[in-house]
N, C-alpha and C positions, 0 to 999 in steps of 0.2 A: 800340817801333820808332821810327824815324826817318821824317818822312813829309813831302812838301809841301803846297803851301795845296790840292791837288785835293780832300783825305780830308776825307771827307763831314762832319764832326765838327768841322774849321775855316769850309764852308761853312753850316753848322748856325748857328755864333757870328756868323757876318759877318751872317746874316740876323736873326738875336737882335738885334745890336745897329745892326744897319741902316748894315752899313759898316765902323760901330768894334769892332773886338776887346775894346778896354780896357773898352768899355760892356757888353757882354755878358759877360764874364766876371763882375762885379759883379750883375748884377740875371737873369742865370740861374743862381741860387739853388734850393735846395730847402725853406727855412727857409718863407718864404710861402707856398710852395706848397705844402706839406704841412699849413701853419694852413687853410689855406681847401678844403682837401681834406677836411680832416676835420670842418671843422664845418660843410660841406655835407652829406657822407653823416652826420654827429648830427642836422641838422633833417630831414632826408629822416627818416630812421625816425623823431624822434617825433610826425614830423606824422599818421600816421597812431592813433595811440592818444592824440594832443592833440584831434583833431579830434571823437572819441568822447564826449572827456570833455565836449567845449566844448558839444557838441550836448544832451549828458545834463544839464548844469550850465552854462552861461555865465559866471558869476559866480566861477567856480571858479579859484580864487586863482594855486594852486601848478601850473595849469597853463601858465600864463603863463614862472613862476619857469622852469619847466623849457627852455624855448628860451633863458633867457640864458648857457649855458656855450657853447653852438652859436653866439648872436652874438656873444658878447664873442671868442669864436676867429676867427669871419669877419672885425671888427673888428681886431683883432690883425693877422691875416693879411693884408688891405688895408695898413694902416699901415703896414708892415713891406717892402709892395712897392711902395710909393710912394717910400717911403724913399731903396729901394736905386735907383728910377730917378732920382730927381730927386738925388741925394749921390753921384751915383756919381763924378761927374768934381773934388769937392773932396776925396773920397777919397784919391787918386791923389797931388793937391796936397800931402793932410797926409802922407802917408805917404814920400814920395819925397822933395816940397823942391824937386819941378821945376813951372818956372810953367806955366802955363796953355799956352802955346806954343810948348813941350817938348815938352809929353805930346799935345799937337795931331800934333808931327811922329811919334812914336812912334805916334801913330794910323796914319798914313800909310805907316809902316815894314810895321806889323802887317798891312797891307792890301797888302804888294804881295808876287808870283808866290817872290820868292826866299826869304821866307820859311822857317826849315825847324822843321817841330813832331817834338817829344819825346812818342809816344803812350803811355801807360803801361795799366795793368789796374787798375781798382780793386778791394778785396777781396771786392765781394757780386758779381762779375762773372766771367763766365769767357770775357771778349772785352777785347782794347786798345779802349776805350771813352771813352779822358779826356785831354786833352792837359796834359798837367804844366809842358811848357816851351814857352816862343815865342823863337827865335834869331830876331833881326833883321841887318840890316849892322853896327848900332850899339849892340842891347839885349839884352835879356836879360830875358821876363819870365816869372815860375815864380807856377804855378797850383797852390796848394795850398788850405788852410783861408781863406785869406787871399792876396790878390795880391802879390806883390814885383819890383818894375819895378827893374832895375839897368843902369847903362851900363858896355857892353862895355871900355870905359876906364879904368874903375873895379875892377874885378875883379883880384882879386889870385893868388887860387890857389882851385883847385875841386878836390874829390875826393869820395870814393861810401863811406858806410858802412851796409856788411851786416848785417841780423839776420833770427829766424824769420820775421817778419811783414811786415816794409818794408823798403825799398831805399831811405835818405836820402841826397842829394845835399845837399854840404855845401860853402858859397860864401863865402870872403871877399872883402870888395870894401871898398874907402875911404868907402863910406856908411856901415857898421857897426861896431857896438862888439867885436863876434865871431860866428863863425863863424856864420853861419846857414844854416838847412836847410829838406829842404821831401820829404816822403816819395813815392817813386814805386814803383808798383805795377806788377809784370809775373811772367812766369813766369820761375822758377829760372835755365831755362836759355839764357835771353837776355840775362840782366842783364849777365855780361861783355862780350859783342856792343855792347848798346844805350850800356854804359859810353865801349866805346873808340870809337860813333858821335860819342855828343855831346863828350869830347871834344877829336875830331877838328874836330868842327863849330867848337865855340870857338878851339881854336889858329886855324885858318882867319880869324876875325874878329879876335883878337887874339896874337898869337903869342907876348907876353913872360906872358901867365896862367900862372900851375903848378899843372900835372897833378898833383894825387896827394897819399895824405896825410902822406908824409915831409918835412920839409923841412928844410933846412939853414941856419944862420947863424952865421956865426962856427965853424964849427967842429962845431957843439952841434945835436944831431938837436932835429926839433917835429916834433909831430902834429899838424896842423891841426883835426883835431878835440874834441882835448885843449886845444890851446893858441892857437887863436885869437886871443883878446884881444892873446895876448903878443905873436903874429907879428905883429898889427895895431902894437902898439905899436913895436915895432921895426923896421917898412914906415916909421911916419911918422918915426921918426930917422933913415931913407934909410941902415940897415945894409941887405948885400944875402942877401936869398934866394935859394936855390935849391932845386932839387928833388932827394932822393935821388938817387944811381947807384944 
């Protein structure tokens, strides 16, 4: 569904990252959190049959041995969530190519009322539980495995490919080599709905985007999800696109 900054799940993130959206989507991870999840509940149980031995034997070697998969995962898991706090904002840098006082403004975007979020389902869930996309005035950033921040300027043509499992939203834009995509989860019977929400959303922002995955040049039908690269190539020689009738 289509939703603004009130749903609980964008105030969730703003408090994650004390403001920044871009920060919070980075370091509310499950990766760390699931390392130190786990190797607290491994030392929690063997401390009780550790403690036996140690009292029976003190000297006793391999009892020792046995806490180190529990720390070296706590370790791990620390590591990994420092990481993602302190890297999060040269992330963004390597990945984009926008300076430091770009992605400040797109902070700023991401924080204000007009905002409109793209709620999708993820598949171990049976609630819209995950926001997929953030529409700004001016951006566009998709929440998948990995973050991609794109400007609404930049976007060439979007369109949505169906299969059993996921629902991929598929974007070219002049950052890219081709098409890229980014999977959104909902139920069966919304996907058309939520399709012609966002968009609705984007013409709004930028009007010359193309909708859809037919496209025309020269004469000569694309798929934009077949043929990406090419349409890319032939955007930058300033032949014209259009979008099927």
């Amino acid at each position: 569904m289509v939703a603004s900054t009130d749903h609980k799940i964008y105030q969730r993130h703003m408090k994650i990252g004390n403001g920044n959206i871009l920060k919070a989507l980075r370091i509310d991870t499950k990766g760390w959190k699931i390392l130190i999840t786990i190797a607290i509940i491994y030392l929690f149980c063997m401390l009780p049959l550790t403690l036996r031995v140690l009292i029976a034997d003190p000297a006793h070697i391999s009892t020792y041995i046995a806490f180190a998969p529990g720390i070296l995962l706590l370790i791990l898991g620390i590591a990994l969530k420092c990481i993602r706090h302190s890297g999060w904002l040269s992330y963004y840098q390597k990945s984009t190519g926008f300076s430091e006082g770009e992605l400040q403004k797109i902070g700023r975007e991401l924080s204000d009322p007009s905002v409109t979020l793209v709620i999708c389902q993820k598949p171990t869930s049976t609630a819209d539980d995950f926001i997929a996309c953030f529409l700004t005035q001016n951006y566009m950033v998709m929440n998948a495995m990995e973050q991609y921040v794109r400007r609404l300027e930049d976007i060439i043509a979007v369109a949505f490919s169906d299969s059993t499992d996921t629902w991929t939203m598929k974007c070219l834009t002049t950052q890219d080599k081709e098409a890229m995509s980014v999977a959104l989860f909902t139920d069966t019977d919304k996907k058309a709905a939520l399709c012609r929400e966002i968009m609705l959303e984007l013409r709004k922002r930028n009007p010359k985007i193309i909708c859809g995955q037919e496209i025309i040049c020269d004469g000569r039908n694309y798929i934009l999800e077949r043929d990406g690269a090419e349409l890319l190539r032939l955007y930058q020689e300033g032949r014209p696109l259009e979008p099927a009738k």
